[in-house]
C-alpha positions as CSV (number, residue, x, y, z in Angstrom):
1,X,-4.7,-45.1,17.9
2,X,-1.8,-46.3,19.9
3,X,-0.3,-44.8,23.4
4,X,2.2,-43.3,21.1
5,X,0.0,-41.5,19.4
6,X,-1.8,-40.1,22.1
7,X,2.1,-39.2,23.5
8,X,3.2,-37.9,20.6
9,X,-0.4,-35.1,20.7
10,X,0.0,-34.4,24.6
11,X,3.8,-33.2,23.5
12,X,2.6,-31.3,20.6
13,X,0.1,-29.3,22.5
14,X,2.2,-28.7,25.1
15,X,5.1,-27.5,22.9
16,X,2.1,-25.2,21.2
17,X,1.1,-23.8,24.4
18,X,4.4,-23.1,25.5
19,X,5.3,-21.2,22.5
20,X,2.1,-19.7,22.4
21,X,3.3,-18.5,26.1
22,X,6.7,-17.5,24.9
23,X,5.3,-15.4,21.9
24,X,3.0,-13.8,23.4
25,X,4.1,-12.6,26.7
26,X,6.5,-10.5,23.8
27,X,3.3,-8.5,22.6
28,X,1.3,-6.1,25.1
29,X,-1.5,-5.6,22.3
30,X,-4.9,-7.8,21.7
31,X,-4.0,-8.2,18.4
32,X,-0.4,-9.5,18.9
33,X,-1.5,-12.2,21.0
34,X,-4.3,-13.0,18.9
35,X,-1.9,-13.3,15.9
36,X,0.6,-15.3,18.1
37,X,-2.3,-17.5,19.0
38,X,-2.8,-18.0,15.1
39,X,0.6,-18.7,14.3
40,X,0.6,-21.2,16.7
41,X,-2.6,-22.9,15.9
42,X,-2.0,-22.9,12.0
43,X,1.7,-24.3,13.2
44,X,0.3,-27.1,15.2
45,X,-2.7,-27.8,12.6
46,X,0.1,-28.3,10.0
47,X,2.4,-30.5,12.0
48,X,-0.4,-32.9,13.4
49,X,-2.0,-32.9,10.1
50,X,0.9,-33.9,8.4
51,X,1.4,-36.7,10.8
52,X,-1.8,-38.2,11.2
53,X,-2.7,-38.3,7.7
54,X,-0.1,-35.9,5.1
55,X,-1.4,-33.4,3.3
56,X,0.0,-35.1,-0.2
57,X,-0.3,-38.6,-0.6
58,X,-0.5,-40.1,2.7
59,X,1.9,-39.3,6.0
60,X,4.6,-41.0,4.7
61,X,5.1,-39.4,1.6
62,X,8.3,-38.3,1.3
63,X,7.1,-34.9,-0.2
64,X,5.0,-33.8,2.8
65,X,8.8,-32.9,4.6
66,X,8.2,-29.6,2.2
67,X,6.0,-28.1,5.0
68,X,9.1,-28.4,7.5
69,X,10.4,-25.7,5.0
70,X,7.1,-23.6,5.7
71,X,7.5,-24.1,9.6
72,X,11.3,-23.4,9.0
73,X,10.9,-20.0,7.5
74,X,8.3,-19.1,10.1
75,X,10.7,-19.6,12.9
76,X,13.9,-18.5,11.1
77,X,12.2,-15.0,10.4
78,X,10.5,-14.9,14.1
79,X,14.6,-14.9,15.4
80,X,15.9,-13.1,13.3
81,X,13.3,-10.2,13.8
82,X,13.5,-11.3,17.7
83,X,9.3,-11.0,17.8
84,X,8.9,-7.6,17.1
85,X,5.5,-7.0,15.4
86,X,6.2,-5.3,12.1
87,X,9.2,-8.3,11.4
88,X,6.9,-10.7,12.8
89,X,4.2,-9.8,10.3
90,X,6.8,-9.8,7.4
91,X,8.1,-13.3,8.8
92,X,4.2,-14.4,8.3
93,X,3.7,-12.7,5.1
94,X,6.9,-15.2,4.1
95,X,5.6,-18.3,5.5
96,X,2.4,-17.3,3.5
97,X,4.4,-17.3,0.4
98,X,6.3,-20.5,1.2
99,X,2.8,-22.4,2.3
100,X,1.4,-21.4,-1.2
101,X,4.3,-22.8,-2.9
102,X,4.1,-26.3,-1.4
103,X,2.1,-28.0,-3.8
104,X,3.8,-26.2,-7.0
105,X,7.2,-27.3,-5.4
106,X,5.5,-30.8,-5.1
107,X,3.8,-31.0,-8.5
108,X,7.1,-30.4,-9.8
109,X,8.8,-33.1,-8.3
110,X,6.1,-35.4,-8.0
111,X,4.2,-34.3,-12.0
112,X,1.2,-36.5,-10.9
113,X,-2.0,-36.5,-13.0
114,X,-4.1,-33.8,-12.5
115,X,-7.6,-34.3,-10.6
116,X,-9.4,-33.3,-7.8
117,X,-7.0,-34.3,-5.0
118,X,-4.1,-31.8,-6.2
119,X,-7.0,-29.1,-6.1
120,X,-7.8,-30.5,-2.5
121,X,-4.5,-30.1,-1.7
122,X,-4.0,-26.6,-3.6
123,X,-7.4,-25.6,-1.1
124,X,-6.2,-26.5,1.9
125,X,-2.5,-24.9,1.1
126,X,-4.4,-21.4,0.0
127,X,-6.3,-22.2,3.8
128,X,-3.1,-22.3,5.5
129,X,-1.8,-19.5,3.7
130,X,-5.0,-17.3,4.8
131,X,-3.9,-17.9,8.3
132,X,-0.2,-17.0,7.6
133,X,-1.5,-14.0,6.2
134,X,-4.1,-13.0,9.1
135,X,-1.5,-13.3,11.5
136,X,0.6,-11.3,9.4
137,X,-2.0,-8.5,9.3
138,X,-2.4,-8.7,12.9
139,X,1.3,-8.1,14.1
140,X,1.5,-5.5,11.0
141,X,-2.0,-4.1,13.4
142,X,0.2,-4.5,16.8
143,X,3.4,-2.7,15.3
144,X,1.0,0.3,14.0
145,X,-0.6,0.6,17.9
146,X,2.9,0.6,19.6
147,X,3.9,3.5,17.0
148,X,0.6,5.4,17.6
149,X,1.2,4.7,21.8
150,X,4.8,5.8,21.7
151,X,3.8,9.2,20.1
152,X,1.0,9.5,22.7
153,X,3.7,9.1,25.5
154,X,6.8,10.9,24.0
């Protein structure tokens, strides 16, 4: 492990807790920030792991840049919905879909021989995908309680 290395992980947590931060001061319910607090973590998790190691082949496979396309349509749906819960969870619900798709996508390009590492890899996409989705369910949960309080106060 070099200094750069240890650089490059102090910036990536502290670009993770800032947007964890940024996220989550959005959300007043438990389950918003818990599913901001996933979204960041699975985010981070990806990232790192992609650098330290790559998730297909090794880090500098050329094919592990697919998963910028998973962060990408993360972020792009998060602005566009501008954080709200129920277009948050359907933002996570799509970088679900496109975290599940990396390996396909890859196979296609790739067409290696299969064995047990494109199953490890197809594991730990379906993993990430979990997450995608249990922060999806989670802001889906937050939007239903700011419904269920505004018909309380109104």
């Amino acid at each position: 492990m070099t200094v750069s290395h240890v650089v490059m992980a102090g910036v990536l947590l502290l670009l993770a807790g800032l947007l964890y931060l940024l996220v989550a001061s959005r959300g007043r319910s438990g389950a918003y920030k818990l599913a901001a607090g996933i979204t960041v973590a699975a985010s981070l998790l990806l990232v790192w792991g992609n650098l330290a190691v790559g998730f297909i082949g090794s880090e500098d496979n050329p094919v592990n840049l697919l998963y910028g396309a998973v962060l990408l349509v993360g972020f792009i749906g998060a602005v566009l919905v501008k954080l709200q819960p129920q277009g948050m969870a359907r933002a996570m619900f799509a970088t679900a879909l496109a975290q599940f798709a990396v390996p396909f996508i890859a196979l296609l390009i790739k067409r290696p021989e299969l064995n047990m590492g494109v199953l490890w890899v197809i594991v730990l996409n379906t993993v990430f995908a979990g997450l995608w989705v249990a922060a999806g369910l989670l802001f889906r949960r937050a939007a239903g309680a700011g419904v269920g309080l505004g018909r309380q106060v109104a």
